[in-house]
C-alpha positions as CSV (number, residue, x, y, z in Angstrom):
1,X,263.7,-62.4,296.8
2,X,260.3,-63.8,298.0
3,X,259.0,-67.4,297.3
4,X,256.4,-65.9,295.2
5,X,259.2,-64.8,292.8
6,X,260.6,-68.5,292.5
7,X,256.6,-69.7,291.9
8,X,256.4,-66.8,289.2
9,X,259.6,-68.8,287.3
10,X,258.1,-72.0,287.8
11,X,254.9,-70.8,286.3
12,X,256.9,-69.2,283.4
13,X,259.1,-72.0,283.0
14,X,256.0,-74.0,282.7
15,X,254.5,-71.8,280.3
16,X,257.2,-72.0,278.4
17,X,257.6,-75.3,278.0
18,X,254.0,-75.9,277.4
19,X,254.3,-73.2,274.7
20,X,257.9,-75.2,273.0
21,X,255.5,-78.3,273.4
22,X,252.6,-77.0,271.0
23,X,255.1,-75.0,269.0
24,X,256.5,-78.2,268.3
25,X,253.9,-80.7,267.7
26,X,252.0,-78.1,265.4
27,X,255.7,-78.0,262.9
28,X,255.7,-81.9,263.4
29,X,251.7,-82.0,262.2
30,X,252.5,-79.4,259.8
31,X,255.5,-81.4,258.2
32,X,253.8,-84.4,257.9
33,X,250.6,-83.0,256.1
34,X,252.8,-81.2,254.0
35,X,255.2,-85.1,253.3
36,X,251.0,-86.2,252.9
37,X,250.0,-83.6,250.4
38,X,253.4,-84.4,248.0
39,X,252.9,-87.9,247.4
40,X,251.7,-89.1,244.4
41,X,248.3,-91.0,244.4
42,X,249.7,-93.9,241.8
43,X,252.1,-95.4,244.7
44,X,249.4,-96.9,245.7
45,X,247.7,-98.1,243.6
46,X,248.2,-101.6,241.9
47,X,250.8,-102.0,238.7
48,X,248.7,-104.5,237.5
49,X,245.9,-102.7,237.4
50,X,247.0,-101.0,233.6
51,X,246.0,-97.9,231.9
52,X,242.8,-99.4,230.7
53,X,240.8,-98.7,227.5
54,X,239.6,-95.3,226.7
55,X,236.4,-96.0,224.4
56,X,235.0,-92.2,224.9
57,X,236.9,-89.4,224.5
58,X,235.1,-87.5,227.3
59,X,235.3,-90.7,230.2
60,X,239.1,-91.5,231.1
61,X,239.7,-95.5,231.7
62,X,238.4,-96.4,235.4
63,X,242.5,-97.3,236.6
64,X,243.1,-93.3,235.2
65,X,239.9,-92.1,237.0
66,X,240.5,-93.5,240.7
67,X,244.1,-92.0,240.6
68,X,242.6,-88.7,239.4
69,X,240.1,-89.0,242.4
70,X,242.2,-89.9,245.0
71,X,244.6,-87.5,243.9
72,X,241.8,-84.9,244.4
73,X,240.2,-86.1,247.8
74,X,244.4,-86.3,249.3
75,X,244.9,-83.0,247.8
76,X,241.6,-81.7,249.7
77,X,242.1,-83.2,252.6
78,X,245.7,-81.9,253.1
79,X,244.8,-78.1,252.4
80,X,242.0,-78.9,254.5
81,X,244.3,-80.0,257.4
82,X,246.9,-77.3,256.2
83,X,244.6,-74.3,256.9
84,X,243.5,-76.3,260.6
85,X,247.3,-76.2,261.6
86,X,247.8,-72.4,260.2
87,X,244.5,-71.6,262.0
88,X,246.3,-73.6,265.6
89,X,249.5,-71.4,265.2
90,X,247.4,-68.2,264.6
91,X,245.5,-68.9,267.9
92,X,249.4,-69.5,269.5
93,X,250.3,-66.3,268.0
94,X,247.7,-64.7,269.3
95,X,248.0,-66.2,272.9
96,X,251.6,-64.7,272.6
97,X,250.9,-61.5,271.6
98,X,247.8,-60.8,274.3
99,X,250.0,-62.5,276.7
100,X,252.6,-60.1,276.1
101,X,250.1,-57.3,276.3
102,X,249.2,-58.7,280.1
103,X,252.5,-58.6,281.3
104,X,253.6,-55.3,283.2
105,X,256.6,-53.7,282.8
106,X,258.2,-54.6,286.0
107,X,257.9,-57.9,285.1
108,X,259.5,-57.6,281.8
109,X,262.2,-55.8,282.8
110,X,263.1,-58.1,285.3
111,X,263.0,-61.1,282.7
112,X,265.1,-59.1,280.7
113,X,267.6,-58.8,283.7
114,X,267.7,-62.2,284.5
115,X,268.2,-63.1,280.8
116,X,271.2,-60.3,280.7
117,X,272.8,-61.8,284.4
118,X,272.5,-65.4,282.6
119,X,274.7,-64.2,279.7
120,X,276.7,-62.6,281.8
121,X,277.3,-65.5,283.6
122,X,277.9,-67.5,280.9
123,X,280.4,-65.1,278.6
124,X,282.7,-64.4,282.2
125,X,282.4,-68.6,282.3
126,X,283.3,-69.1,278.3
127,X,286.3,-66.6,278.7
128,X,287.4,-69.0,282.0
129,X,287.7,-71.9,279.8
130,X,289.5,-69.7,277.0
131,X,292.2,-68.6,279.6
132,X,292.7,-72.2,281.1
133,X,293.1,-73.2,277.3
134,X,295.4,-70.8,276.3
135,X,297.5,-71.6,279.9
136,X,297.5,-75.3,278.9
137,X,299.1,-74.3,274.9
138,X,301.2,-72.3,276.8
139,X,302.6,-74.9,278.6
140,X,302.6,-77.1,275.7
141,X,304.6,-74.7,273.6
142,X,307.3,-73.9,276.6
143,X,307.9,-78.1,276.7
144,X,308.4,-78.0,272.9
145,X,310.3,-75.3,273.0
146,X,312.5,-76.7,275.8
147,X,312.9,-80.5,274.5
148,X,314.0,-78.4,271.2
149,X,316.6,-76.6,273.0
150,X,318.3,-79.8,275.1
């Protein structure tokens, strides 16, 4: 092969992990917005602060109002930062999908063959390990079977 095939899986492998990178940063921002949007807008406010007095029927106590607020503003931020993350992994979906478009089908193939060698390589390796494991009970079970015969 021709050093401009080793460049290509460099540039792949890069691509790659760039693409694992983003992938994973957007769950991480993702999970923590959606940790942000569960939590309840009374831990922090102050215990002491009491229920307060309702005097009007139509004007909640001010301690009852902030949490009521906040609780709307952290709601509203978090679907707000929700549909920025969903809107992030579109655009990665989309990257995906034209960059799968722009790839020719030589190319594929031969990703597909190098992924098929790789697992070839690693099932003929897997079944090595089996057969020196199986030789090694073998031997096990002939000592056993010999101390049980002396």
């Amino acid at each position: 092969m021709s050093t401009g095939s080793s460049a290509d899986r460099s540039a792949s492998k890069a691509w790659k992990d760039s693409l694992n990178s983003t992938c994973n940063r957007l769950l991480t921002h993702y999970a923590n917005l959606l940790k942000a949007a569960s939590l309840d807008a009374r831990d922090n406010s102050d215990p002491r602060s009491g229920g307060g007095l309702q005097t009007e029927a139509d004007n909640p106590p001010p301690p009852l109002a902030e949490n009521v607020e906040m609780s709307a503003v952290q709601a509203k931020l978090a679907a707000e930062n929700i549909c920025v993350a969903t809107s992030n992994l579109l655009d990665l979906i989309r990257t995906l999908r034209l960059s799968v478009l722009l790839m020719d089908e030589e190319a594929i193939q031969g990703e597909e063959e190098e992924m098929a060698l790789e697992l070839c390589e690693q099932t003929i390796d897997a079944e090595r390990d089996c057969l020196v494991l199986e030789s090694k009970l073998m031997g096990i079970r002939d000592e056993e079977i010999q101390t049980k015969v002396k």
